[in-house]
C-alpha positions in Angstrom: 41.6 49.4 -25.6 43.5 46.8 -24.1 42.0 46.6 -21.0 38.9 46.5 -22.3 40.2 43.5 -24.7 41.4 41.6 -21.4 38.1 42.4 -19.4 36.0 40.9 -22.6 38.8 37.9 -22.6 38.4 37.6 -19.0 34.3 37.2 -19.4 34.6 35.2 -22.4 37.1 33.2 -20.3 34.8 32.4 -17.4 31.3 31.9 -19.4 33.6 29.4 -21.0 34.6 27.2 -17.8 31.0 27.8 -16.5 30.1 25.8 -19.4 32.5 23.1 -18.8 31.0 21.8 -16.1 28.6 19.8 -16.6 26.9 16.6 -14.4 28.8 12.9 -15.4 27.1 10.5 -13.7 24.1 10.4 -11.4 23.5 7.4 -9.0 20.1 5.4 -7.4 21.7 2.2 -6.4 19.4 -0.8 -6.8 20.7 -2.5 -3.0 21.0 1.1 -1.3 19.7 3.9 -1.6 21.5 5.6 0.3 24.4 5.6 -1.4 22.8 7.9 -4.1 25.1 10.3 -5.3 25.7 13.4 -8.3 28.9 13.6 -10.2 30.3 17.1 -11.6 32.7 17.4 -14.0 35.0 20.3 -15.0 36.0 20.1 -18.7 37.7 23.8 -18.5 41.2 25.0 -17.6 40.4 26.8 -14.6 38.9 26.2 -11.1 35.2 26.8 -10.5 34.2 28.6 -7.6 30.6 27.7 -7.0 29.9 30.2 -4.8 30.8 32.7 -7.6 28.2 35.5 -8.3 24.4 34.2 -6.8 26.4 30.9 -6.2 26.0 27.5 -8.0 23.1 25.3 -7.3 21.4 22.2 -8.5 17.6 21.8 -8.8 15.2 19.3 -8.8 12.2 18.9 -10.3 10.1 15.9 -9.1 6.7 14.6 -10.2 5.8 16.1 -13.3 6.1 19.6 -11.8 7.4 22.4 -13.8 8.7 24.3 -10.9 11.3 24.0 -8.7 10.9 21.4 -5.8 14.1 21.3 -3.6 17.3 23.4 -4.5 21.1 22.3 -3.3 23.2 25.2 -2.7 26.9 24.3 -3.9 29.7 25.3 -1.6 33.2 24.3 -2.7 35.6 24.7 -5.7 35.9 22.0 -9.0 39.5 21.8 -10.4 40.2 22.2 -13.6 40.2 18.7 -15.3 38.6 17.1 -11.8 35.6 16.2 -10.4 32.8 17.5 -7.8 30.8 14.9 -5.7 27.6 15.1 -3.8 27.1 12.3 -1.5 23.4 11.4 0.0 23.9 11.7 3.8 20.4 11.3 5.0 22.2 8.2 7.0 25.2 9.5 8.1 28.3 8.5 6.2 27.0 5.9 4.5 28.7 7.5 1.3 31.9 7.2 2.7 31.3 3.5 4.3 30.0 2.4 1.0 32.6 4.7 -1.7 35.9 4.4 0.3 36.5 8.1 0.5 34.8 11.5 1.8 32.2 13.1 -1.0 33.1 17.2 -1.4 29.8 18.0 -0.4 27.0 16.3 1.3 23.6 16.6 0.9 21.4 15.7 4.6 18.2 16.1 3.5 15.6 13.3 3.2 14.7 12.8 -0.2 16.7 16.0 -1.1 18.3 16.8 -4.5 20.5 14.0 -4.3 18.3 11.7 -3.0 16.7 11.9 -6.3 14.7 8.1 -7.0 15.9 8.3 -10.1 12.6 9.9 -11.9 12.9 13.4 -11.4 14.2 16.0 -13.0 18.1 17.4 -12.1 19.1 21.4 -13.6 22.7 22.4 -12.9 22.4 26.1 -12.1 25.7 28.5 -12.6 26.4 32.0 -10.8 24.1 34.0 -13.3 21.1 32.1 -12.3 21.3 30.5 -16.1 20.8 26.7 -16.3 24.0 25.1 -17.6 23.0 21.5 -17.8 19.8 19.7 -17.7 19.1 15.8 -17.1 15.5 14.8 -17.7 12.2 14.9 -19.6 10.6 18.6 -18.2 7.2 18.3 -16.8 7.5 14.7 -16.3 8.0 12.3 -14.0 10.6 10.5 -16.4 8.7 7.3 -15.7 9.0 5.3 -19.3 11.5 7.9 -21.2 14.8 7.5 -22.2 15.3 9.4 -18.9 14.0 7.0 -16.2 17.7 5.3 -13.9 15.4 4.2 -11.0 17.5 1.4 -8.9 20.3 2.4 -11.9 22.8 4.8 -13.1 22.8 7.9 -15.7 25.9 8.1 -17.1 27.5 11.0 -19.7 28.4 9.4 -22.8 32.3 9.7 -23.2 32.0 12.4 -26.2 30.2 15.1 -24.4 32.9 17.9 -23.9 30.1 20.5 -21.8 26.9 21.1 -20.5 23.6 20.9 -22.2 20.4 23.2 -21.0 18.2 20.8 -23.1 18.4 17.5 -22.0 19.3 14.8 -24.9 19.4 11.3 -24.2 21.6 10.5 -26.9 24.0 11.9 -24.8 23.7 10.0 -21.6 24.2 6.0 -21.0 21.1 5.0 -18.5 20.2 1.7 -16.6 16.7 1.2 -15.1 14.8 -1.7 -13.6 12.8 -1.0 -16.4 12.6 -1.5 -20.2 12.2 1.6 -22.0 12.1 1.6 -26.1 13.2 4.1 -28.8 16.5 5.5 -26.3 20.1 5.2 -27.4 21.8 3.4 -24.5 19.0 2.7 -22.3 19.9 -0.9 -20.7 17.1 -3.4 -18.4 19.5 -3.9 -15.6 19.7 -2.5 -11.8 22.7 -1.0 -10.6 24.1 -2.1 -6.9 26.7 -0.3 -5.1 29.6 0.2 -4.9 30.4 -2.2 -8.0 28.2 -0.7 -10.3 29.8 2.8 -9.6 32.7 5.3 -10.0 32.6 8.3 -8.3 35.6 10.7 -8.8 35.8 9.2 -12.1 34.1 9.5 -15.8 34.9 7.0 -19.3 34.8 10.1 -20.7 38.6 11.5 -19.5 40.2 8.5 -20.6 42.8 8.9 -23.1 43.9 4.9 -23.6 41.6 2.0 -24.1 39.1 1.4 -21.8 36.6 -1.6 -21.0 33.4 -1.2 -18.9 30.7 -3.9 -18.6 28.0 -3.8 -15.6 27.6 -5.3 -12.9 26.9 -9.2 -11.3 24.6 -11.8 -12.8 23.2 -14.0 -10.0 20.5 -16.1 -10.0 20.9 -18.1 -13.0 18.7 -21.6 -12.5 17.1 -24.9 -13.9 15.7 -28.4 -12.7 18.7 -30.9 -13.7 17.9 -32.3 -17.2 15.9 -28.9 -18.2 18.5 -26.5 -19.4 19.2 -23.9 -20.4 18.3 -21.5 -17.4 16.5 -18.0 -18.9 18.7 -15.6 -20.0 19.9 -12.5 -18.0 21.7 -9.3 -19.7 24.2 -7.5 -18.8 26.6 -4.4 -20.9 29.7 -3.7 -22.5 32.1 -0.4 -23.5 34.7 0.9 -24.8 36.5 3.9 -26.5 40.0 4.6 -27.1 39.9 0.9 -28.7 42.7 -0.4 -31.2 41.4 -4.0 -31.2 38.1 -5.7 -30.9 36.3 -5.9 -26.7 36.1 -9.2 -26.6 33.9 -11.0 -24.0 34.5 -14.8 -22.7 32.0 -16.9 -20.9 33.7 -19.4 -18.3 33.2 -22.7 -18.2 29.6 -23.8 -17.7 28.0 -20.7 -19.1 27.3 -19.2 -22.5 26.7 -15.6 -23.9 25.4 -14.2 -27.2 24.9 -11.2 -28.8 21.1 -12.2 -29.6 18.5 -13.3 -27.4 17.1 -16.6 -27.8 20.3 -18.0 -30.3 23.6 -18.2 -31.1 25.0 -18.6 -27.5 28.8 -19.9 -26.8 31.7 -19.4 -24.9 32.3 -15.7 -26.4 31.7 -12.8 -28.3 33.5 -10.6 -30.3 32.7 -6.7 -30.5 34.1 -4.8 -33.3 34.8 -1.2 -32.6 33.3 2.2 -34.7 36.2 4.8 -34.9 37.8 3.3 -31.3 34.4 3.0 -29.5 32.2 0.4 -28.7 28.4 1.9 -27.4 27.2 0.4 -24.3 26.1 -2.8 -25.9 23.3 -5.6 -24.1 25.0 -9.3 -24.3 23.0 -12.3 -22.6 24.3 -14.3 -20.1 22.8 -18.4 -19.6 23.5 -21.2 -17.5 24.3 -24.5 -19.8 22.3 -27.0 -20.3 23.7 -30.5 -19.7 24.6 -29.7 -16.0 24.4 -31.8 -13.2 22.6 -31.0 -9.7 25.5 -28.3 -8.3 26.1 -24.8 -7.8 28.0 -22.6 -10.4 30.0 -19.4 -9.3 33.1 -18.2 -11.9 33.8 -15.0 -13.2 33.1 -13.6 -17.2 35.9 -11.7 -18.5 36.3 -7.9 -21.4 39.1 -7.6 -22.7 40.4 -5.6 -25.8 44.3 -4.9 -26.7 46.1 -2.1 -24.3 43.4 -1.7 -22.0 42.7 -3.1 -18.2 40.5 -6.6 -18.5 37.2 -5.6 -16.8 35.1 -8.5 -15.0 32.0 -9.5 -13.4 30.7 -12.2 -11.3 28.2 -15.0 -12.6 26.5 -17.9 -10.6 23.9 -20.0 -11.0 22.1 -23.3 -9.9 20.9 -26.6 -10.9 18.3 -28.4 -8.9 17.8 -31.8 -8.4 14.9 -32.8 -10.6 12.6 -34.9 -7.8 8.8 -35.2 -7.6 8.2 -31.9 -6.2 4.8 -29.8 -5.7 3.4 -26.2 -4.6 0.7 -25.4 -2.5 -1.0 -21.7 -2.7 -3.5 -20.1 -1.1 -5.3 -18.7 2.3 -8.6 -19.7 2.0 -11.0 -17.7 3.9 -14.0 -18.6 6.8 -16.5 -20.6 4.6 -19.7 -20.1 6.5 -23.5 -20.6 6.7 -26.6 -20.4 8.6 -28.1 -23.5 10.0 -30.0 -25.4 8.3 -28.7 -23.6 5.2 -25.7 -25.2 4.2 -23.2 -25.5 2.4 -20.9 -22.5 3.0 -19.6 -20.4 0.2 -16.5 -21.8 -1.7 -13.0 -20.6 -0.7 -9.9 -22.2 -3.1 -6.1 -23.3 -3.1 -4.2 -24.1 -5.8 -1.7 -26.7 -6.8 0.8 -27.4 -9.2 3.8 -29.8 -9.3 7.0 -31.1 -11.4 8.9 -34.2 -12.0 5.9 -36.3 -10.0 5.8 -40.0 -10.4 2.3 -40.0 -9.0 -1.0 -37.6 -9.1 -1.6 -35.3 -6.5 -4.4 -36.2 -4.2 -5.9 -33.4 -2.0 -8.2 -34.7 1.2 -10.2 -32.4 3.3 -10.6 -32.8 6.8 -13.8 -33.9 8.6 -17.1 -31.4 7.9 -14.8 -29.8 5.0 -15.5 -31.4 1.2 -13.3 -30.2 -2.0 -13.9 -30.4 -5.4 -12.0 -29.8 -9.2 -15.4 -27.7 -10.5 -16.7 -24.6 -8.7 -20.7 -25.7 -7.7 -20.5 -29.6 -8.3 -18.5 -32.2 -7.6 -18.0 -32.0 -4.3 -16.3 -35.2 -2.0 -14.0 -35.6 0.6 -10.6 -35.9 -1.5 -9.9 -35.1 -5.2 -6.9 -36.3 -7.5 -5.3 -33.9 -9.7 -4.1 -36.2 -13.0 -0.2 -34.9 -13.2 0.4 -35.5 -17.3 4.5 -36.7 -17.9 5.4 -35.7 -14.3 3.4 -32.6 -14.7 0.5 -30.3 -12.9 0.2 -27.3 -14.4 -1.5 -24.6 -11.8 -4.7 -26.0 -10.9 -7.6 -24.7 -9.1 -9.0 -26.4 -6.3 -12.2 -25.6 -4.6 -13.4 -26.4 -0.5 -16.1 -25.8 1.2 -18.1 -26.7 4.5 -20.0 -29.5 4.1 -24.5 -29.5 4.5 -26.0 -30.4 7.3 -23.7 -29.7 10.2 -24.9 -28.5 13.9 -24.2 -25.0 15.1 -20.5 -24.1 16.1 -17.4 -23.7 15.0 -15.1 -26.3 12.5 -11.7 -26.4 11.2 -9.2 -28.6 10.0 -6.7 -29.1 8.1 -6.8 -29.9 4.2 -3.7 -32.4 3.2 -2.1 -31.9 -0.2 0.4 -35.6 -1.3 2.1 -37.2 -4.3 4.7 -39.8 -2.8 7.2 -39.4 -2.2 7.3 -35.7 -2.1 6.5 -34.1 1.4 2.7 -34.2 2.5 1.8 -30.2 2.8 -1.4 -29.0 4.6 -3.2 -25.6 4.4 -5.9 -25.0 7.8 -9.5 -24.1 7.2 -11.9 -22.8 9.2 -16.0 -22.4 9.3 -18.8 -21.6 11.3 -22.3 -22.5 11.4 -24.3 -20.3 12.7 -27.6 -20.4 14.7 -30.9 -18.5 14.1 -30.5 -14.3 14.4 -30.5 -13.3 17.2 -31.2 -9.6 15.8 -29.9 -8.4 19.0 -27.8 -5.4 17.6 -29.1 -2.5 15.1 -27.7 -0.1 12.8 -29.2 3.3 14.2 -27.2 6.1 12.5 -24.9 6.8 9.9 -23.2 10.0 9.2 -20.7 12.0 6.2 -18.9 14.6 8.3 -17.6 17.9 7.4 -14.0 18.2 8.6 -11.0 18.1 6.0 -11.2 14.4 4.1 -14.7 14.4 4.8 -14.6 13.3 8.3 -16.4 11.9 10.5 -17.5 8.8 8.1 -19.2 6.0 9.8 -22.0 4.4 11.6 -23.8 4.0 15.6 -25.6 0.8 16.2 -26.9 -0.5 19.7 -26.8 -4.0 20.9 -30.6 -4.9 22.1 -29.2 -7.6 24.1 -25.9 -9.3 25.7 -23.6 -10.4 23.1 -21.1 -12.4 24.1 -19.3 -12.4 21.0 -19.4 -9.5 18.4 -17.4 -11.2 16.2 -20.8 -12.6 14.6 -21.6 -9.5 13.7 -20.1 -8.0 10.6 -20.5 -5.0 8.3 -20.6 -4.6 4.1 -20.9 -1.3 2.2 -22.8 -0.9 -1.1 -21.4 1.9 -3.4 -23.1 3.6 -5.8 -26.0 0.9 -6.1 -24.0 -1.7 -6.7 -26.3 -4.3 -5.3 -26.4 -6.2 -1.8 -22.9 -7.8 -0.7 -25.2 -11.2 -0.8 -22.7 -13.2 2.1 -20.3 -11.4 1.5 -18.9 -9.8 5.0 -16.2 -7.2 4.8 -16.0 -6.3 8.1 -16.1 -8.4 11.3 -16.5 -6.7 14.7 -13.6 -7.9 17.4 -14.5 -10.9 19.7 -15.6 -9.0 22.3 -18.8 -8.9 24.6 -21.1 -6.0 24.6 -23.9 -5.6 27.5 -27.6 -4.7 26.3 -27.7 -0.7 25.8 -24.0 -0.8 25.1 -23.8 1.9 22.2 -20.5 0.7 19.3 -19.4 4.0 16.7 -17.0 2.4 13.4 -15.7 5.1 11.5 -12.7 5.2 9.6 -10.7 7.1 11.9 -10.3 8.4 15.2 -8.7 12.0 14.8 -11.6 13.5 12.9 -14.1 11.6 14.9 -12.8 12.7 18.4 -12.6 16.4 17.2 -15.9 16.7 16.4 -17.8 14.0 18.5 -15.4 14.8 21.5 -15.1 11.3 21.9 -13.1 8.5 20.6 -15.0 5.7 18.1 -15.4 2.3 19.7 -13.6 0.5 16.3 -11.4 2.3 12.9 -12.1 0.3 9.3 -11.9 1.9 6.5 -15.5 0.0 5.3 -17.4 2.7 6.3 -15.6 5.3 4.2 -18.6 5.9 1.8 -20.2 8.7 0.8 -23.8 10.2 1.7 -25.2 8.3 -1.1 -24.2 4.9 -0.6 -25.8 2.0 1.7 -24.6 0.0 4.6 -25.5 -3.9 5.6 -25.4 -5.6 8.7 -24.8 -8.8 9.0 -25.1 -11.6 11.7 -23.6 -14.9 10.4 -24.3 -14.9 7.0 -28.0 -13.1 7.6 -28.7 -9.1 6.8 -30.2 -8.2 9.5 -30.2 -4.4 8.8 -29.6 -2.3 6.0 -29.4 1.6 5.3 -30.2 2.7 1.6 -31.3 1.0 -0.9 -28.6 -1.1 -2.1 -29.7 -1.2 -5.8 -29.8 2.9 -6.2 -27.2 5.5 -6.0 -28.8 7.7 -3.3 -28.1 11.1 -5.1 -30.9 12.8 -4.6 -32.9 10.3 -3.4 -35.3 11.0 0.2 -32.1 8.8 1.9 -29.6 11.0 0.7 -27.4 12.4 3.6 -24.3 13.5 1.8 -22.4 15.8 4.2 -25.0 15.0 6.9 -26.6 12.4 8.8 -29.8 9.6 9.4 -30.8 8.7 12.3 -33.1 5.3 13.1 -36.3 6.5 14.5 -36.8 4.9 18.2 -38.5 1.7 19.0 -37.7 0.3 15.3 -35.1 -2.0 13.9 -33.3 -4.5 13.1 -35.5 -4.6 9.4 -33.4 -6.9 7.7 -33.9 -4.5 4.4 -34.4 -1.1 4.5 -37.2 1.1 5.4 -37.5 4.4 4.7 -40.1 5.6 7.2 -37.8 4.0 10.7 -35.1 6.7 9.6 -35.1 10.6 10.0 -32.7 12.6 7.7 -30.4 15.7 8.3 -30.6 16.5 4.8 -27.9 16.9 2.3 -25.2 19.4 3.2 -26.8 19.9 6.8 -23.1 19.6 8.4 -21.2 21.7 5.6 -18.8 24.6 7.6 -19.5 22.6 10.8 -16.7 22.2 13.1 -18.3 20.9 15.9 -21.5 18.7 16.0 -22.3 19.9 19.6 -22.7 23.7 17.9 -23.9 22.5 14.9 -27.2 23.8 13.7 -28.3 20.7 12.7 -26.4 18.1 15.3 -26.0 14.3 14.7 -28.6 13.4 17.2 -25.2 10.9 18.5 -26.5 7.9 21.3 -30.0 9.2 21.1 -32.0 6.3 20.1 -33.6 4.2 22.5 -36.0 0.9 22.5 -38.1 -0.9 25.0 -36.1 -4.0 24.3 -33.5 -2.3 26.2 -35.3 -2.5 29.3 -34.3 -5.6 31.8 -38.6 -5.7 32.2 -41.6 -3.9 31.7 -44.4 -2.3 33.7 -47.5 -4.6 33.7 -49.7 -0.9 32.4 -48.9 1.2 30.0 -49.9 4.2 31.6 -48.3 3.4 35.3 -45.6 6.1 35.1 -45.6 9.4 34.3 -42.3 11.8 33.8 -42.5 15.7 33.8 -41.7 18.1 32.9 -40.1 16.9 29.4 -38.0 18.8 28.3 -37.3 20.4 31.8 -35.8 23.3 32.4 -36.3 24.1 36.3 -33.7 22.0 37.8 -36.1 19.4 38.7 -38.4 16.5 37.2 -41.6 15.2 38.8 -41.5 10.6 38.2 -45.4 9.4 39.1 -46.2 5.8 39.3 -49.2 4.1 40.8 -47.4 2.4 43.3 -46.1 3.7 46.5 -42.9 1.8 46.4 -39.8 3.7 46.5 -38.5 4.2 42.8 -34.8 3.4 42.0 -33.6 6.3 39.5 -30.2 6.3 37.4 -29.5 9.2 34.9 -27.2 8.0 32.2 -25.2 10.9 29.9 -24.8 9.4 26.0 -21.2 8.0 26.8 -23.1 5.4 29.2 -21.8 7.6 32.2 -23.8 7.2 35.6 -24.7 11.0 36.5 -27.3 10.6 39.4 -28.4 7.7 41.3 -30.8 8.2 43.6 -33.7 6.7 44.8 -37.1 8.7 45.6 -39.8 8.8 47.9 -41.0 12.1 46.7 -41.4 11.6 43.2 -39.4 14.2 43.0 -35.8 14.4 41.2 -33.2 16.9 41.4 -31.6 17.7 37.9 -30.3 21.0 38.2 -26.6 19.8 38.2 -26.8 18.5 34.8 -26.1 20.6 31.9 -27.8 20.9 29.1 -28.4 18.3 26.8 -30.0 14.7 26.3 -29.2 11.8 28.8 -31.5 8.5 29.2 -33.3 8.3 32.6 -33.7 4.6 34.1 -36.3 4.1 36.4 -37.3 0.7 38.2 -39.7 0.0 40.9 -41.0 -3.7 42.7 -38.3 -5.4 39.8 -39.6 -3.7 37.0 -38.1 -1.1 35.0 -37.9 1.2 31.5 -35.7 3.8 30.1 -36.8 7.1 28.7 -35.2 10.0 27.3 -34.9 13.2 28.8 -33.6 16.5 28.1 -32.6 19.0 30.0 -32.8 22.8 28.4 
């Protein structure tokens, strides 16, 4: 009987000290996250083996889930009375650098269990796979609950004697970056390291009076002759107290128990049966202050125990005519003939001026106070008592100009502050030129629903693409009406030269098996949705009807493709009969669209305009057979003139170059497939497609 007494003692013994420990404080400094850390403490009188039975281990629980996300084995042994702590060591020894001293454990993984971000979910597992302790709000991702120590601290209240499996947040002292109502001791305040923390060391094992308040207040400011600055918070402590904490201001700044009133050079804190709960006091600059900078120290203090302090500083500014400029305004362009451009804005606002704020735009450029009206080449901006509240100013390129390109720079003054400028730019630009067209568009089928994007052709030599531009129409949203969301690169394309935009590469290569000319994400629509092309400010193209969702609709190529039929385009709207359609889901399980069922007919279009001249008759060629599939392909003119020949593959590759006095040409080395055959004789030359089977 008595050993059976001893082994229930024993047990009873051991559940007991497994429940003692229990997490103290848990850390996601504000200036380093890195030095994130967990604190254990062992409120029993024995050692704690943690790898005891299936071994200790802390789990974490991040966004929301309800299961297990990352699990930290523990390793070593927590004294009785002493503490455990996991340091973050994703940058190697930053906890000791930052702490002074070597953590008992370290935890190396990125965004592990102690490099918690101070919205997830912590369970403190014992050797019986039962959960002993529990910080968080289960199945949430603790954002806006009593929970929530992002850039802060969670730290045990000073009466908890053991664990909890349920988390309570009466029990736990918490500052966020964020306000969170309805909590105990939830504080607004960030938490920097290593003055905001104690590892190795808990309020709660303190047997005489102790004093805690948080950390620095910086940033404390006003114009000279406009005090107060705002306010700023900060906390206070205590337990174990025999006298009031009392908190003193230095000189130059004020604190009060109350926001908004009743600020002086201290407040007094009277204690509840020796304790004081974590308390918010708020912290000002004086008013009265000349221009200067203010750094002193702001002092707790209550009878027996160890004055705790913090930093404060602040500044005054000299109160001179000052002014801000904000702003990037945008190209403001138009066609010729059509000005003027469409309005970009800045904005100004000022203090302490002695004089109104003029704003002048450079030559070609004209500004104005009202969007539509008003327009000149300077504006004044009335300041009222030395004041310009944020105030809206709006510029645009002037009627009338000659084609080209304009800038300048717009010039902001109120003497005798500094003159600041902000640079514009515009373009007018001259008739279409129409000499690129939109010619397919296609909604692949890989993961992410890639390949999205769009072929076009130029008809001509561009020297600059940049003209060109691209805007998608969602759900029938209605044309993009100027509005250019993509611009093409400055660069010059040759006539026949074939450009893909999609809104990736990796996709596009893998099923293409080549790599897109351009990446934006503005082709990242759906199968339903239209597409405008734009040079200058003109559509010259468009694909879908931009006032209808295409669900359903004849233009529908969802998980598919359309393809411009040959010889047509650019349209300037869009017409249904120059496109052929895939229908929808025609590319659904596809992996490839050179084994596709139904390929994207890729760099198959074609158009006489491509061709550097024309035959004088219609009928003076002939090619055949088309499609051929016996290695060779008869080329009949009615001239006896040798006959230049270049086969083309769809990448623009040269494949054969030959020229004939047989008619005759040998195609048996290509593969099979489609490739554009150029043919010129006596100057003159076409293109045509052919195909080899």
């Amino acid at each position: 009987m008595k050993k059976l007494y001893f082994l229930l003692l024993t047990v009873l013994m051991t559940a007991t000290s497994f429940g003692q420990v229990f997490i103290t404080e848990i850390a996601d400094p504000n200036n380093n996250a890195e030095a994130r850390f967990i604190e254990l403490y062992n409120a029993g009188p024995t050692d704690v083996d943690f790898t005891e039975g299936n071994g200790w281990q802390i789990d974490k629980y991040t966004n929301a889930s309800g299961t297990v996300s990352t699990t930290l084995d523990l390793t070593g042994t927590i004294p009785a009375g002493g503490f455990y702590v996991i340091g973050y060591d994703n940058t190697p020894g930053t906890f000791n650098t930052v702490y002074g001293f070597a953590a008992d454990q370290l935890d190396a993984v990125n965004n592990g269990v102690v490099g918690s971000n101070g919205d997830d979910d912590l369970a403190l597992v014992d050797g019986t796979d039962t959960i002993i302790d529990f910080f968080g709000v289960p199945a949430t991702d603790n954002t806006g609950t009593c929970a929530e120590y992002e850039d802060g601290r969670a730290e045990r209240s000073p009466a908890v004697t053991m664990g909890n499996a349920t988390f309570d947040e009466s029990e736990w002292n918490v500052w966020a970056d964020s306000a969170v109502s309805g909590c105990t001791n939830h504080t607004l305040q960030t938490q920097d390291a290593p003055a905001s923390f104690d590892p190795g060391s808990w309020i709660g094992t303190a047997t005489g009076p102790v004093v805690t308040i948080d950390s620095d207040i910086t940033g404390l400011d006003y114009f000279e002759g406009n005090g107060p600055s705002a306010e700023q918070t900060f906390s206070v402590s205590g337990i174990n107290l025999t006298g009031n904490l009392d908190v003193t201001a230095p000189t130059n700044f004020e604190i009060s128990s109350t926001s908004g009133s009743g600020f002086g050079s201290s407040v007094s804190l009277t204690p509840s049966a020796g304790s004081v709960a974590s308390t918010t006091l708020y912290v000002r600059l004086a008013a009265g202050l000349s221009a200067n900078t203010y750094t002193d120290v702001l002092t707790a203090t209550s009878t027996g125990a160890t004055s705790e302090t913090i930093n404060v500083s602040g500044v005054v500014t000299p109160s001179t005519p000052q002014f801000n400029v904000f702003g990037t305004p945008g190209d403001m362009n138009y066609g010729l003939g059509n000005g003027p451009s469409n309005e970009e804005s800045i904005f100004v606002e000022g203090l302490f001026l002695t004089n109104d704020i003029t704003v002048t735009a450079p030559t070609n450029f004209e500004v104005s106070l009202t969007s539509g009206s008003g327009f000149a080449s300077s504006v004044t901006v009335p300041q009222t008592s030395g004041t310009v509240a944020n105030t809206e100013v709006f510029v645009r390129l002037a009627s009338g100009l000659t084609e080209g390109a304009y800038s300048g720079n717009i010039t902001v003054s109120s003497s005798p502050a500094t003159d600041q400028t902000v640079a514009l730019t515009g373009n007018v630009f001259g008739a279409a030129t129409n000499a690129l067209v939109l010619v397919g568009v296609y909604d692949g089928p890989l993961s992410g629903g890639v390949p999205k994007g769009i072929e076009l052709i130029a008809l001509a030599d561009i020297p600059d693409l940049s003209v060109f531009g691209i805007s998608s129409i969602t759900n029938g949203a209605g044309s993009s009406a100027g509005t250019v969301e993509y611009n093409f690169p400055a660069d010059a394309v040759s006539a026949g030269d074939r450009i893909f935009l999609a809104t990736e590469s990796t996709g596009f290569n893998s099923f293409f098996g080549m790599m897109p000319t351009y990446t934006n994400g503005v082709v990242g629509i759906n199968g339903d949705d239209a597409i405008e092309l734009y040079e200058g400010t003109t559509i010259i193209d468009t694909f879908g009807d931009v006032d209808m969702d295409g669900t359903g609709e004849p233009w529908d190529y969802t998980d598919g493709w359309a393809y411009r039929v040959d010889a047509t385009g650019p349209d300037g709207g869009f017409v249904l009969a120059n496109w052929t359609f895939s229908g929808a889901d025609a590319l659904d399980g596809e992996s490839d669209n050179s084994t596709a069922a139904t390929p994207y007919p890729i760099a198959t279009y074609t158009n006489p305009a491509l061709s550097n001249a024309t035959f004088t008759q219609a009928n003076t060629f002939s090619i055949y057979p088309n499609p051929v599939n016996t290695g060779y392909v008869n080329i009949k003119t009615t001239s006896n003139e040798a006959v230049n020949v270049t086969v083309f593959d769809l990448l623009g590759k040269k494949v054969i170059t030959k020229t004939l006095s047989n008619n005759k040409l040998n195609v048996s080395s290509l593969k099979s497939g489609v490739y554009l055959l150029n043919i010129e004789q006596n100057g003159a030359s076409t293109t045509k497609k052919l195909v080899i089977e």
